[in-house]
C-alpha positions in Angstrom: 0.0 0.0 0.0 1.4 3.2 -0.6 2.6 5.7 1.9 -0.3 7.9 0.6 -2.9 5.2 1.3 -1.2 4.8 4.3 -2.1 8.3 5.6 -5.5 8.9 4.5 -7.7 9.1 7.3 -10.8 8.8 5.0 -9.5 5.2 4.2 -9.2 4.6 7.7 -12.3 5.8 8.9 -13.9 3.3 5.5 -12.1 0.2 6.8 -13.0 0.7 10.9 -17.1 1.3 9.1 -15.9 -2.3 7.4 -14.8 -4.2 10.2 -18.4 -2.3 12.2 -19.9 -4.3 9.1 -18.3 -7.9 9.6 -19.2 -7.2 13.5 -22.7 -7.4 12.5 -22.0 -11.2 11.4 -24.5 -12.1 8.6 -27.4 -11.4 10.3 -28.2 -15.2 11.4 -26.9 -15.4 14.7 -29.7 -15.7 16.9 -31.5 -13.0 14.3 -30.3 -9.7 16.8 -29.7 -6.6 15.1 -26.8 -4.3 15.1 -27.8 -2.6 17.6 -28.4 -5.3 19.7 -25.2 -7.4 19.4 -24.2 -3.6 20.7 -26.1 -3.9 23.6 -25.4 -7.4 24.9 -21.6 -6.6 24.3 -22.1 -3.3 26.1 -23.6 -4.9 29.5 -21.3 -7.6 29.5 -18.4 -5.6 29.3 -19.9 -2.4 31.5 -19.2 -2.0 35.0 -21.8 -1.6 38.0 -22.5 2.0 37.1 -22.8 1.6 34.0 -24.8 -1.0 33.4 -27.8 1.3 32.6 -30.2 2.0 29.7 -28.9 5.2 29.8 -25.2 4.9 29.8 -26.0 2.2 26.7 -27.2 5.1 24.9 -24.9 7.2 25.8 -22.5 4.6 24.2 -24.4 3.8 21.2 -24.5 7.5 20.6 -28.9 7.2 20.3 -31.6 8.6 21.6 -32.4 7.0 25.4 -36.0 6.0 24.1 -34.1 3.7 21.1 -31.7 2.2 23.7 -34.3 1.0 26.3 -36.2 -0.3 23.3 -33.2 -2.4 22.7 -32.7 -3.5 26.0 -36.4 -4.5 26.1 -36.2 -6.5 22.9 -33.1 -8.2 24.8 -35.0 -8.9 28.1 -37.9 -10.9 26.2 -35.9 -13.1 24.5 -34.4 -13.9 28.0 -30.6 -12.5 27.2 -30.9 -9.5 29.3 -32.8 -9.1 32.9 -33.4 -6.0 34.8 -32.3 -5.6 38.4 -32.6 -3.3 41.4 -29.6 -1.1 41.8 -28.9 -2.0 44.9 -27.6 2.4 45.6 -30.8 3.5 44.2 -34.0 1.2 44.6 -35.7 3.8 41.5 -33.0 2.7 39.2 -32.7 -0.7 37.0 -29.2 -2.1 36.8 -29.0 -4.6 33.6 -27.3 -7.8 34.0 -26.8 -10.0 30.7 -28.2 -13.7 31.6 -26.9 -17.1 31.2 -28.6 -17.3 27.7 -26.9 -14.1 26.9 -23.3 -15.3 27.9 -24.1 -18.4 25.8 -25.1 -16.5 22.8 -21.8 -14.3 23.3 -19.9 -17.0 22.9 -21.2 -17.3 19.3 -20.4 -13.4 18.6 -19.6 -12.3 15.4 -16.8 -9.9 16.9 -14.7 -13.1 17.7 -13.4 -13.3 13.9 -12.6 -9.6 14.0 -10.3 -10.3 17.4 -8.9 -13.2 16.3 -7.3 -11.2 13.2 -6.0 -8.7 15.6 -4.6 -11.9 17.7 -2.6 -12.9 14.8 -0.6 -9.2 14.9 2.5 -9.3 16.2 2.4 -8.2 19.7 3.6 -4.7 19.0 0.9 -4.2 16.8 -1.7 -5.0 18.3 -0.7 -2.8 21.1 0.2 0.3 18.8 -3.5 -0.7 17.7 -5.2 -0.9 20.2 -3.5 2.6 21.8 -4.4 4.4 18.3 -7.7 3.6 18.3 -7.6 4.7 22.2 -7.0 7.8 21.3 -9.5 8.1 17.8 -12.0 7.0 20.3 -11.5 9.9 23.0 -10.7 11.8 20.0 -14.3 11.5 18.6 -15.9 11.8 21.9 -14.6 15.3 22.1 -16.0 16.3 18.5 -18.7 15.1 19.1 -18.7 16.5 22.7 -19.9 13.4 23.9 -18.8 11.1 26.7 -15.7 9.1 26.5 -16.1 5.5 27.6 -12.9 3.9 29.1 -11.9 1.0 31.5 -11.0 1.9 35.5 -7.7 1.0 34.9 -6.6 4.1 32.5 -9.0 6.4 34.6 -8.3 9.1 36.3 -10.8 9.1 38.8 -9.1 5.5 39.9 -7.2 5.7 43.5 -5.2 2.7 44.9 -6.5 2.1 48.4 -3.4 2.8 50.7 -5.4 1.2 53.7 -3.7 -2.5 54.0 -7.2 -3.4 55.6 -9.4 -1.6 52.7 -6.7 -3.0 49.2 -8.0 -3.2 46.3 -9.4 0.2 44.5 -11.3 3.1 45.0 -13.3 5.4 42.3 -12.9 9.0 43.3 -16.0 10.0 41.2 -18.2 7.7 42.1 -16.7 6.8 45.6 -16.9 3.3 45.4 -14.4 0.7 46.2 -13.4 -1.8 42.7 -12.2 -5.2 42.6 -9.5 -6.0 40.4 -11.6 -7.5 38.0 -13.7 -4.2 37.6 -10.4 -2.5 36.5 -11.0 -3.8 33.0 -14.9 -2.8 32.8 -16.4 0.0 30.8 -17.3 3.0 32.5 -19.9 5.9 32.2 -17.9 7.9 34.3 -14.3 7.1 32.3 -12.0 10.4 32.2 -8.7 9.5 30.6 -5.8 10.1 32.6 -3.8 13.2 31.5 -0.6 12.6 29.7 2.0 10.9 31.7 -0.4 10.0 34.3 0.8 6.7 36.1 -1.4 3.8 37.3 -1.9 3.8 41.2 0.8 1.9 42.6 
């Protein structure tokens, strides 16, 4: 390809809308839509707080109307269920079912990220960190939020109490187990340059 190709972020911006495409599979798994492959990806990969119609629209970038209709489709064929948030009894907290972890397991997205596994390592991560920062990069155009993992947050504070360990989010106050570290957040603020992890 040449160096010209190479540097076109129109080209770019086509093959990412490609891959989007192939993500979609061919439309016979399990007969869910775009959207809703979107969804079920979204709650199993969102944290506590965010595992909310509204932070799925907020994520989908759509109206909060379109996303609980999604979420509704998902909960009556029986791979989604709504929950009490345990912090606010008036709020539903989203939880993807056995059926829907099953179903996952057939996703479309695996072809896409088995690709990627065949990078070298260096690639992938030089990836992964571009499209890091076209991500947060969009947000900001678009003035919208910017959806992270805990781990390359800002708001993220190592617990210095040996009684407390593990993890605390300064913006929501909440203490995170190490397995939330690599869960998508509402809240996500990207850590300014040369920020460190919490030792």
């Amino acid at each position: 390809m040449s160096d010209a190709l190479l540097s076109d972020p129109h080209l770019a911006a086509e093959m990412l809308v490609h891959l989007g495409r192939a993500a979609r599979g061919d439309g016979a798994e399990a007969g869910l839509t775009a959207a809703q492959w979107t969804a079920l990806r979204f709650f199993a990969r969102a944290n506590r707080l965010s595992r909310t119609p509204s932070a799925f629209a907020a994520f989908h970038a759509t109206t909060r109307g379109t996303a609980s209709q999604t979420v509704k489709a998902l909960v009556a064929a029986g791979y989604l269920e709504r929950l009490r948030d345990e912090r606010d009894g008036r709020a539903a907290r989203i939880e993807v079912t056995a059926a829907g972890r099953a179903l996952l397991a057939a996703d479309p997205l695996h072809v896409i990220a088995a690709a990627i596994g065949r990078l070298p390592p260096a690639q992938q991560r030089a990836l992964i960190s571009a499209l890091q920062n076209v991500v947060g990069e969009t947000a900001r155009l678009r003035e919208g939020p910017c959806f992270g993992v805990c781990a390359e947050c800002r708001h993220l504070a190592a617990l210095k109490a040996v009684s407390a360990g593990g993890y605390h989010c300064e913006e929501a106050d909440i203490a995170l187990s190490a397995e939330e570290l690599e869960q998508l957040c509402v809240a996500f603020a990207p850590k300014p340059p040369g920020g460190g992890s919490p030792a």
